[in-house]
N, C-alpha and C positions, 0 to 999 in steps of 0.2 A: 708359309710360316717362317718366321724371322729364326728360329733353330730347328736344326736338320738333325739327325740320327738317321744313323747307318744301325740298321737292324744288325744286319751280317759281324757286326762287331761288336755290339751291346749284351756286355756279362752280363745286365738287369742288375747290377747292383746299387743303384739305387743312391750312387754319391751324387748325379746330376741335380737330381731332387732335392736332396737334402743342400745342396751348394746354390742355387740358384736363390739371389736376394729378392726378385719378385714376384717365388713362387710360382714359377710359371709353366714350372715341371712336376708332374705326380707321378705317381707310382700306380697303375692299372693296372690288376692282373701278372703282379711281377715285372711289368714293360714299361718304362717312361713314356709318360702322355704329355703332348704339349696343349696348352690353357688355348682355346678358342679366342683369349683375349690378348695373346699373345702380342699381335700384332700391334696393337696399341700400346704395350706395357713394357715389353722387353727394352732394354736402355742397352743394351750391346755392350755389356762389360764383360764379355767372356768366359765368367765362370765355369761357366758348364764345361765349357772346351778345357778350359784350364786341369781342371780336377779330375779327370777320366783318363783312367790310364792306359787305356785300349784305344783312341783314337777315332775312339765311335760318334762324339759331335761333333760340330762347325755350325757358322752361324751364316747365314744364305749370303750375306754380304761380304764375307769373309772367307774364304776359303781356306782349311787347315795348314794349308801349305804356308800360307801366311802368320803362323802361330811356330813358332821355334821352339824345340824343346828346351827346357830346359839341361842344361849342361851337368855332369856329374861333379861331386863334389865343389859346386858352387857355394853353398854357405862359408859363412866366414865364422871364425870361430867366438867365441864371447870377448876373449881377449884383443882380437885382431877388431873388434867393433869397437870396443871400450878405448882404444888407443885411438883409432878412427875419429871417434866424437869427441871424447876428451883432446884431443892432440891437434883437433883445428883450428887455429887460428884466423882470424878477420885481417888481412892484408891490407897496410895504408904505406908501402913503401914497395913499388913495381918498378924492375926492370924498364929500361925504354925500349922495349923489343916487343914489335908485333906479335901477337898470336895469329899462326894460319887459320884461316876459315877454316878450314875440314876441323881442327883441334877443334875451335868455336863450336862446330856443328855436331863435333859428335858429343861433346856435355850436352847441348843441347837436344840432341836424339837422346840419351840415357834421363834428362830434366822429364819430356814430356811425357814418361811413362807413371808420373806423380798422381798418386788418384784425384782425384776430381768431383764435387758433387752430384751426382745423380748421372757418375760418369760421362757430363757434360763437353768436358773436354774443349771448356772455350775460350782456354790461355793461348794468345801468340805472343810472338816475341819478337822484339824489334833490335839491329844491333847498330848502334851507333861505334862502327869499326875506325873511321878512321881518329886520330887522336888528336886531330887540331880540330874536330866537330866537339869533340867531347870538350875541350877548352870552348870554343863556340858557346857552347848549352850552360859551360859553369859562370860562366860573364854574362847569361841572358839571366840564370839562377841570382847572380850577384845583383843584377841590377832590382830584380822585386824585392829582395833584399833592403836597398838602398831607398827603395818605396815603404816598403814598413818602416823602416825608421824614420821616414821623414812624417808618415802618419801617424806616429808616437802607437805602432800598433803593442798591446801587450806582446805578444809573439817576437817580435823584433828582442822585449831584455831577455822574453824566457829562454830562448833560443840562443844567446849571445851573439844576435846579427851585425851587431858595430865588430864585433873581436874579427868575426870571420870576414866581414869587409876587409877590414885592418889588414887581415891577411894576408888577401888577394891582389890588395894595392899593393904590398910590398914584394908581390912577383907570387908566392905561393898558390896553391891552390887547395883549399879546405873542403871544397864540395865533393870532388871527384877525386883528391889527392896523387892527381898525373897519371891516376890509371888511362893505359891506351886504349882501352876500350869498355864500354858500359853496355849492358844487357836490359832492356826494360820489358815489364811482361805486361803485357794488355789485355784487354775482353770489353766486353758492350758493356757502353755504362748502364745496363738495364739488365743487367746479369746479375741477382744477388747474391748468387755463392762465388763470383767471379773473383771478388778479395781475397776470400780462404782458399779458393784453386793456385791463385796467383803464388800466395804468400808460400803454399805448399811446392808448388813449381819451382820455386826460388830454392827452397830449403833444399831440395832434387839438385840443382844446377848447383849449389855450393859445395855438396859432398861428391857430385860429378866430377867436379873441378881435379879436386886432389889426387889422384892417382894423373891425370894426366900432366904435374908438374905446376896445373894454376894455382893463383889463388885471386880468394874473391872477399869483398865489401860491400853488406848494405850501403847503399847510397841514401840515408834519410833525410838529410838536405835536401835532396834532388827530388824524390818522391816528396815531400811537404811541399814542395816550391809547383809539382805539375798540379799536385792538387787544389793547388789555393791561387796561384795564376795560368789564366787564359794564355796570355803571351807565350809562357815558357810550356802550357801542353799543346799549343801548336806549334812551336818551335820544334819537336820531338818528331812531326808528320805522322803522329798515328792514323789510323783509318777514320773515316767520318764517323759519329757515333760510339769508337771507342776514350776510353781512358785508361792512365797511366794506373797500375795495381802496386807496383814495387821497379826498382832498379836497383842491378846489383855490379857495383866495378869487377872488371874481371883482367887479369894475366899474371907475368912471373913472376911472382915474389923476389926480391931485392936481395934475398938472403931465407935460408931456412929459422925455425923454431926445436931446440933442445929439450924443454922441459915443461911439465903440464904447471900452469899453478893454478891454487885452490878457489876455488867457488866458494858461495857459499852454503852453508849446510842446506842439506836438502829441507823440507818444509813439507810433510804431509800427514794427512789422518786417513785411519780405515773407517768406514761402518759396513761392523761384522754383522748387522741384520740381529734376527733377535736371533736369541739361544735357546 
């Protein structure tokens, strides 16, 4: 069976059950029963493990020992989140100063904890580290660039691809704006929840970022340009059969941010069902 129970430590209280999303656990005679179809159905998201305060599951491939407690007094408080979200900024002005690999790595260990459809877990991440590559990638970007507008493609005016040309001739760089390093997150192009993991994975790695002193940038340029040119998503070397999902610039902000400013209003309705 793909989940395990330690009798010897199971109160029967009955949160496994009630926590597990493919119902894969019941309630027998006061004792969790694991589904005979277990083996086919379980997607190894952990719950069980997760939710049991006694230490009584693990999942056969998994050993508990590999499951960390969580820490006390972890939560952040409402406040300390609401400055968090409200207070992040999208960075177009970095430092020229490398980010170490471990820093990279460990956003990127805290990103892949991002849930995933059907616990899939089919986002990798490719890191285009050094920053003359990344200049590399924005002149292969500029040049399909330079192909739509010579094929009067609609996309070239929606886009503003002369301006950002215009740009780049004059030394700038509008795709990747001299960030030293870009993050791209990939999956099979035959993965259909593999956009929403990705795009979620992203969202993960951009709030990763901020306590370790990063900051980061959708790279939309970059993502339109691998989607819609061959040249520039083999330029990127992802694995055969994958594609690009999203890219996001990543290092040190140029300078910090002092003040939130305002959004616009929020935008929503209830349905209270009947009365």
């Amino acid at each position: 069976m793909p989940i395990l129970i330690d009798q010897t430590k199971c109160a029967n209280d009955g949160l496994c059950a009630k926590e597990c999303p493919m119902g894969l656990i019941t309630m027998n005679d006061h004792m969790p029963t694991i589904a005979e179809y277990a083996e086919q159905r379980c997607i190894a998201c952990g719950h069980c493990v997760a939710v049991c305060p006694h230490d009584a599951l693990s999942l056969r491939n998994t050993p508990l020992e590999a499951c960390p407690p969580l820490k006390e007094g972890w939560q952040l408080t409402p406040e300390q989140v609401e400055q968090l979200l409200k207070g992040r900024r999208s960075i177009r002005v970095y430092k020229q100063q490398d980010v170490a690999r471990e820093v990279l790595l460990n956003a990127l260990d805290m990103a892949r904890y991002a849930p995933t459809g059907h616990n899939s877990q089919s986002v990798q991440w490719r890191i285009i580290y050094s920053g003359q590559r990344v200049q590399e990638l924005v002149d292969v970007v500029i040049g399909w660039m330079r192909k739509m507008i010579e094929d009067k493609s609609p996309l070239a005016n929606a886009f503003g691809m002369s301006g950002l040309v215009r740009m780049r001739e004059l030394g700038a760089d509008p795709i990747c704006r001299n960030a030293p390093h870009l993050i791209i997150a990939h999956a099979p192009k035959d993965d259909r929840i593999a956009g929403s993991s990705a795009t979620i994975g992203l969202s993960y790695l951009e709030l990763a970022a901020l306590p370790l002193g990063l900051g980061t940038c959708w790279a939309g340029f970059f993502q339109i340009a691998t989607s819609m040119s061959l040249e520039v998503a083999q330029a990127i070397g992802l694995p055969e059969g994958h594609q690009s999902f999203g890219a996001m610039m990543i290092g040190y902000p140029q300078w910090g941010h002092h003040r939130i400013p305002p959004r616009k209003p929020l935008q929503m309705s209830w349905d209270a069902g009947a009365n």
